[in-house]
C-alpha positions as CSV (number, residue, x, y, z in Angstrom):
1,X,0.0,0.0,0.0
2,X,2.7,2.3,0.9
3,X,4.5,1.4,-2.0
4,X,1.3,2.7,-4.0
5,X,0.4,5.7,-2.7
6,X,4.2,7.0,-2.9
7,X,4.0,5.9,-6.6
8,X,1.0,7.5,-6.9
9,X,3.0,10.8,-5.0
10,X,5.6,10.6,-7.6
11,X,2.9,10.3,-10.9
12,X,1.5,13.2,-10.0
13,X,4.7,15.3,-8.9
14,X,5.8,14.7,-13.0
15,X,2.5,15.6,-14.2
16,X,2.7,19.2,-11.8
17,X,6.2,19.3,-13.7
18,X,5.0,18.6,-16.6
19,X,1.6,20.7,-16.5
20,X,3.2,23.7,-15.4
21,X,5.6,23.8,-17.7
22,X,8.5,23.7,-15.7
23,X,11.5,21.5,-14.4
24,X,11.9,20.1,-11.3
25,X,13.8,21.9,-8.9
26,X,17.2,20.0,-8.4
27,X,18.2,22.2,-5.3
28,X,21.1,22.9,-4.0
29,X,24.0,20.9,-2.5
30,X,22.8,19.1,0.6
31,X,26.1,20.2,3.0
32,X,27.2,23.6,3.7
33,X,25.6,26.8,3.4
34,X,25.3,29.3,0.7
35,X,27.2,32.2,0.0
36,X,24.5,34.2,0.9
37,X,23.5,32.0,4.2
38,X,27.5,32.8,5.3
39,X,26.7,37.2,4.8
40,X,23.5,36.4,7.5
41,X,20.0,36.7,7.2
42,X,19.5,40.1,8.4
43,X,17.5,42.3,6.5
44,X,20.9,44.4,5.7
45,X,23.9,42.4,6.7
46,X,27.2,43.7,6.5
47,X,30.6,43.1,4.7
48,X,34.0,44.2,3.8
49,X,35.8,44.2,0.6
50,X,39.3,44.7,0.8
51,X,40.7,45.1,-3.1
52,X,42.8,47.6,-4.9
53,X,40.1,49.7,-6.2
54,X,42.7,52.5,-7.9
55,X,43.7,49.6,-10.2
56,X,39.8,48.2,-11.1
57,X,39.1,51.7,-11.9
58,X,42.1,52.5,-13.9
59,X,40.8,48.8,-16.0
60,X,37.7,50.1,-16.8
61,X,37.5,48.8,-20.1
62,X,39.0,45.6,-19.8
63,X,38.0,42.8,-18.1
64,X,41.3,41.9,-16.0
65,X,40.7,40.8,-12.5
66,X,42.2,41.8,-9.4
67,X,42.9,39.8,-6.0
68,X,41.0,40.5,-3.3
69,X,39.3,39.6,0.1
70,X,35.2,39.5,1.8
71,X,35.4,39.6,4.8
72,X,32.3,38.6,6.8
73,X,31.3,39.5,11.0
74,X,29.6,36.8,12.8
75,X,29.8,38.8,16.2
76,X,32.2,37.3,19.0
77,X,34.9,37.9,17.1
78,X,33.8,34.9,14.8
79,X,34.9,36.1,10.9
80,X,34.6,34.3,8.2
81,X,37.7,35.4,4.7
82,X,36.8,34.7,1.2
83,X,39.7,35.4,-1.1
84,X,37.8,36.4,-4.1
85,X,38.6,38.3,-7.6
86,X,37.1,41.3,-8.7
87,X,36.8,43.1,-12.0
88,X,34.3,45.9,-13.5
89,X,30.9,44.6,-15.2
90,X,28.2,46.0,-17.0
91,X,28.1,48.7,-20.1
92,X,26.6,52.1,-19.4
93,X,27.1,51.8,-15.5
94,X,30.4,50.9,-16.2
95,X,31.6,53.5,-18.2
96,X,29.4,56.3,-16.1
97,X,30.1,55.3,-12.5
98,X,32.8,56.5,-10.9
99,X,32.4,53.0,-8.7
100,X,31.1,50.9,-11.5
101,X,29.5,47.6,-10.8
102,X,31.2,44.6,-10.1
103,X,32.0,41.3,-10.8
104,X,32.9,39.0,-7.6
105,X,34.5,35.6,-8.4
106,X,34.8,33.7,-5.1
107,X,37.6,31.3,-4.8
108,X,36.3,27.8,-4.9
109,X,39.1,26.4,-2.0
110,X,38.4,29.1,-0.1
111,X,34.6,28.1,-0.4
112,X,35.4,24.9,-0.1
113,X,37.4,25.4,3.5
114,X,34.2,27.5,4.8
115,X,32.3,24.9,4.1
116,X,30.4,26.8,1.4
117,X,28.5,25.5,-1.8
118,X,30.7,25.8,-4.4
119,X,28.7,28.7,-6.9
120,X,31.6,31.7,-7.1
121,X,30.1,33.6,-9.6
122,X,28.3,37.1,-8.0
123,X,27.5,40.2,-9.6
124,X,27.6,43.4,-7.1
125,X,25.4,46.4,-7.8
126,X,27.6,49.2,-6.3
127,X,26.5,52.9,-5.8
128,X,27.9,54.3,-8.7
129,X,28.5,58.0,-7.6
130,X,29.2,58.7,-3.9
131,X,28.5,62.3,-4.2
132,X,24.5,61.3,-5.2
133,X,22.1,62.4,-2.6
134,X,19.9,59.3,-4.8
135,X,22.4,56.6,-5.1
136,X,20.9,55.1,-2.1
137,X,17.1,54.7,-3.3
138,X,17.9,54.0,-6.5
139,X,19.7,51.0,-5.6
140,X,16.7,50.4,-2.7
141,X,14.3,50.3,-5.7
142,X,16.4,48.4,-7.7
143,X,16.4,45.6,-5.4
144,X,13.0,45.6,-4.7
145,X,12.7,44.9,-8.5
146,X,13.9,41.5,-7.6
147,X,12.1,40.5,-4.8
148,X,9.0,41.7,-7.4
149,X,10.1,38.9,-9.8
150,X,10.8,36.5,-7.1
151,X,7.5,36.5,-5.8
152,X,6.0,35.9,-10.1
153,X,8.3,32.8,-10.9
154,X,11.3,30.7,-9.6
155,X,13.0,31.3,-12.5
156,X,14.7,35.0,-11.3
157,X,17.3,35.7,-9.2
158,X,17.9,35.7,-5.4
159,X,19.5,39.1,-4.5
160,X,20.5,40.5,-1.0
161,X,21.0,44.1,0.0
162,X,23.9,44.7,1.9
163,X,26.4,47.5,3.4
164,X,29.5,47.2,2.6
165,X,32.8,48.7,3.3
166,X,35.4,48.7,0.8
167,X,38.5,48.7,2.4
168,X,41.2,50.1,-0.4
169,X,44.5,49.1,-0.6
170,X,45.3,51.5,-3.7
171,X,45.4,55.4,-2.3
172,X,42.8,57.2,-3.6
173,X,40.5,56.7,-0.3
174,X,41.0,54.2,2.7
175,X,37.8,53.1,3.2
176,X,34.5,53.6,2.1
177,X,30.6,52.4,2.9
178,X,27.8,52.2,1.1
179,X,25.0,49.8,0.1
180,X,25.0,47.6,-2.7
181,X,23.4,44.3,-3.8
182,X,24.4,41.0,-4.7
183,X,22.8,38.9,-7.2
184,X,22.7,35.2,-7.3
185,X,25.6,33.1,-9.0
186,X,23.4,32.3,-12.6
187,X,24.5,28.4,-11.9
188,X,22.6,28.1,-8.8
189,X,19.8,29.9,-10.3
190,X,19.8,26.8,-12.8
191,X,21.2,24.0,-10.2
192,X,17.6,24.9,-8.5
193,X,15.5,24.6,-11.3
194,X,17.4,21.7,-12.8
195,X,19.0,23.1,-15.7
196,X,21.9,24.2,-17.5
197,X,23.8,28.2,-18.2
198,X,24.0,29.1,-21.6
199,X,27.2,30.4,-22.1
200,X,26.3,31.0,-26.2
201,X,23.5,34.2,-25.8
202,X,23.0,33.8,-29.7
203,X,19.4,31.9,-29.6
204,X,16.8,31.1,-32.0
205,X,13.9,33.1,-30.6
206,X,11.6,29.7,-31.1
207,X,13.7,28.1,-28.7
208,X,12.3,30.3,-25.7
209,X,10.2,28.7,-23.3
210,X,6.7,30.6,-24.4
211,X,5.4,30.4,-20.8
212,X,8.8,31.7,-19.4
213,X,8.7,34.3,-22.1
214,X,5.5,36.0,-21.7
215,X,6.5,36.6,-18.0
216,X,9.8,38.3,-18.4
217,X,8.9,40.2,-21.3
218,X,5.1,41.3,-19.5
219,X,7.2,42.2,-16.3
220,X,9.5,44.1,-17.9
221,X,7.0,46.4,-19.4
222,X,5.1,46.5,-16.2
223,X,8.4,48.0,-14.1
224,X,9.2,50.4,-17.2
225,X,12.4,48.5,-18.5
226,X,13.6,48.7,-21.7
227,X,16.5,48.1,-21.3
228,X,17.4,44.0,-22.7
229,X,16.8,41.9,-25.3
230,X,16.4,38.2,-25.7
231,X,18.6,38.0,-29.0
232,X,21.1,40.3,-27.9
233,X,21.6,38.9,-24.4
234,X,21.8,42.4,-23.0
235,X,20.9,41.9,-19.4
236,X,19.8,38.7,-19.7
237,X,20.7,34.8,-18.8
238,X,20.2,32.4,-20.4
239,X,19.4,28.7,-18.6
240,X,18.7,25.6,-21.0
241,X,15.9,22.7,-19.5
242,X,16.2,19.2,-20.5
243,X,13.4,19.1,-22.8
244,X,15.8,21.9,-24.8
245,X,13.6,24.9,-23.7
246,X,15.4,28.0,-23.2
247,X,14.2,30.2,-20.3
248,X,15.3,33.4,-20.0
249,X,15.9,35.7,-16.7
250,X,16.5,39.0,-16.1
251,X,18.7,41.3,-14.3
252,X,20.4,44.9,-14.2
253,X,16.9,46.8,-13.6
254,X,18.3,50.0,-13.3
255,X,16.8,51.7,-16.6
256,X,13.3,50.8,-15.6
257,X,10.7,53.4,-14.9
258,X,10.1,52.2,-11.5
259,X,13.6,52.8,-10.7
260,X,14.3,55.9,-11.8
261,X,17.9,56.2,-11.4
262,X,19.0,59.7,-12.4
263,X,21.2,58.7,-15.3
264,X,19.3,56.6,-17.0
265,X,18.3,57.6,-20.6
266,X,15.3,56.9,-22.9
267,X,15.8,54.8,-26.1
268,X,14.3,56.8,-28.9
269,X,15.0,54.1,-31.0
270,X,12.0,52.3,-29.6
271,X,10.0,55.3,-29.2
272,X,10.6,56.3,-25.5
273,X,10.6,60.2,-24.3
274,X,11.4,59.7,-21.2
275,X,12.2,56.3,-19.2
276,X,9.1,56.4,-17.8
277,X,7.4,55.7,-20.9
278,X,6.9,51.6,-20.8
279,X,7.2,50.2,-24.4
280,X,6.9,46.4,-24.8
281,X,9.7,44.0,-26.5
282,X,8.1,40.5,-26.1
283,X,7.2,37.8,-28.8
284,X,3.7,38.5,-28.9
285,X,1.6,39.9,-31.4
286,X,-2.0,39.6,-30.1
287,X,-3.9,39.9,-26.9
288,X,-4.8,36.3,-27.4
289,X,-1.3,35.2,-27.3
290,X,-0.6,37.3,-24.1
291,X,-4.3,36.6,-22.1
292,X,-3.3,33.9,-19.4
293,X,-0.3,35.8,-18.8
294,X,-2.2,38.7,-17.8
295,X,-4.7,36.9,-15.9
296,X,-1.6,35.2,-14.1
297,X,-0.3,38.7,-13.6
298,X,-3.8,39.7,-12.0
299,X,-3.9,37.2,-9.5
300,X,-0.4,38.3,-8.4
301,X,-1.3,42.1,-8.4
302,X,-2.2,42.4,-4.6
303,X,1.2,40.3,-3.4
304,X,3.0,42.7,-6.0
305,X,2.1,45.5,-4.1
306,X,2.5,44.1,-0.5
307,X,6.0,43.1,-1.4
308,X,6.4,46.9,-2.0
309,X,4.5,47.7,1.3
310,X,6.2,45.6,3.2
311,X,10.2,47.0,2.3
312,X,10.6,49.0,5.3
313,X,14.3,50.1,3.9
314,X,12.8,53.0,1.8
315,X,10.4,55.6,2.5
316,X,6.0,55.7,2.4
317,X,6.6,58.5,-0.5
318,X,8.8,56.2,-2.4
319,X,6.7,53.0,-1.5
320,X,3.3,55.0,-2.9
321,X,5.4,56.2,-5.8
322,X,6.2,53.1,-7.0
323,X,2.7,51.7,-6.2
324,X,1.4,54.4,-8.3
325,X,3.9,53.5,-11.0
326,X,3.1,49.7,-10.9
327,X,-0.9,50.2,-10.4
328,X,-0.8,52.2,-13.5
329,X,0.9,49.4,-15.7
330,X,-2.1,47.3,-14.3
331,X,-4.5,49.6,-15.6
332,X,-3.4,49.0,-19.0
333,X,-2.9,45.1,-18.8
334,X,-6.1,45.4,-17.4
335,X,-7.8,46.8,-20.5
336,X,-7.8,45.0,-23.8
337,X,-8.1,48.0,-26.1
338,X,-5.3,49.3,-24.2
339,X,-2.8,46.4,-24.1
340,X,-3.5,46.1,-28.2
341,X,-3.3,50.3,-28.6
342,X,-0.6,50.5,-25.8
343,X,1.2,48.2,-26.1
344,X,0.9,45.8,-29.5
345,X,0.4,48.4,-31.7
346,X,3.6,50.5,-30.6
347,X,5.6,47.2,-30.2
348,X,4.3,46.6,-34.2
């Protein structure tokens, strides 16, 4: 009997799989903790990076790493040291920022000897310019991005917001803090959802999951972004499922309407005045084609918004402003002559 029912409870786990269009979470490695279980589960833990920041600056083009260390508090003089490399990341942030973004690769023996799964590979959103009176919030609503696509599929990235202090060992400055975030190592993103990086970005748009795809490229217009592309692989990953479906996930939010960061410019090219201005860059061509993803999108609206509600790092104003941004994207998805004006039509 037992024998049975756990066949039974197996039969129907598949067909859940199978149904939703999904794979089966693999998970992660069953000792040790995360890299991001090590920084704490505080809502802002802290860090230190200790690097030669002169020299990653005066690289800004190139993609050369240099040596450095994480060092992590536990309290009770409990520490835990990472040596890790560093290099700049990005395109327009990297050429803009005074601090540009950053590229963390975490050395595996060093992992190993903390007793750490083995996924080295972080990207850090830093502050950009410390003279910014908005660096702060922007990277606050940037984050919150995240925890927005988190809470519409498992196919996004985990991101924590941290202080950090950047300990120089170049001479510019000595040390430095600010906030940053740190997003998810894209091979743990696909060890959890059983699947594999694409490490080639040039796809054959049919080979995108179509499920997957409606969802990223929907969310994307609903936060304002413009700024990807699925053929292009500009700030996108791309993770390959067994059955050959690609699915793709987003990150880098920092053009998107919702965020508002001061330097970020509208794309005339696709019609934008203003950042603000939401245009639409998915696959479909009909309301048809995008209905259950809308309706999907509906019954998530009221968790969308508490997510936003419920981010106690950034102020009400901020929190009601990016309600008001998000509620009005809702008003159009929620309106079929608007979604085919609005949004197919200028995507046409």
């Amino acid at each position: 009997m037992t024998l049975i029912k756990n066949s039974f409870c197996l039969l129907f786990s598949l067909l859940m799989v199978q149904f939703a269009g999904f794979a089966q979470p693999l998970g992660a490695p069953e000792t040790g903790q995360s890299f991001f279980d090590c920084i704490g589960k505080d809502a802002m833990p802290s860090l230190t990076i200790v690097a030669d920041f002169d020299s990653i600056k005066a690289n800004i083009k190139n993609k050369n790493y240099v040596q450095g260390q994480i060092l992590i508090d536990h309290g009770k003089d409990a520490q835990t040291i990472l040596k890790t490399k560093l290099r700049p990341r990005g395109k327009s942030r990297r050429m803009m920022c005074e601090f540009p973004p950053l590229k963390l690769k975490l050395d595996k023996m060093s992992l190993a000897d903390n007793r750490l799964h083995p996924f080295n590979d972080f990207k850090l959103v830093t502050h950009c310019k410390s003279s910014d009176p908005k660096v702060e919030a922007v990277i606050q609503r940037e984050f919150l991005i995240y925890k927005l696509f988190n809470a519409l599929t498992p196919f996004s990235f985990e991101a924590k917001m941290v202080n950090i202090t950047y300990k120089n060992t170049g001479s510019s400055f000595n040390k430095s803090k600010h906030i940053g975030i740190i997003i998810e190592d894209a091979e743990s993103l696909a060890s959890r959802n059983n699947c594999l990086v694409l490490t080639n970005k040039v796809i054959n748009i049919d080979s995108l999951h179509r499920a997957q795809e409606k969802i990223t490229s929907l969310f994307q217009y609903i936060i304002g972004n413009a700024d990807w592309s699925y053929m292009m692989g500009r700030n996108m990953e791309l993770v390959k499922q067994a059955d050959g479906l690609i699915i793709p996930i987003p990150y880098d939010f920092d053009y998107a309407g919702l965020v508002r960061a001061p330097y970020a410019r509208a794309n005339a090219a696709l019609g934008q005045k203003t950042v603000l201005d939401r245009v639409y860059l998915g696959n479909a061509k009909s309301y048809e084609e995008l209905q259950s993803t809308i309706s999907y999108f509906k019954t998530k609206k009221d968790e969308l918004l508490a997510v936003i509600d419920g981010f106690e790092e950034i102020s009400r104003a901020e929190a009601e402003e990016m309600k008001a941004f998000l509620i009005g994207s809702f008003e159009i998805i929620e309106n079929r002559d608007r979604v085919e004006w609005e949004m197919l039509k200028i995507a046409k």
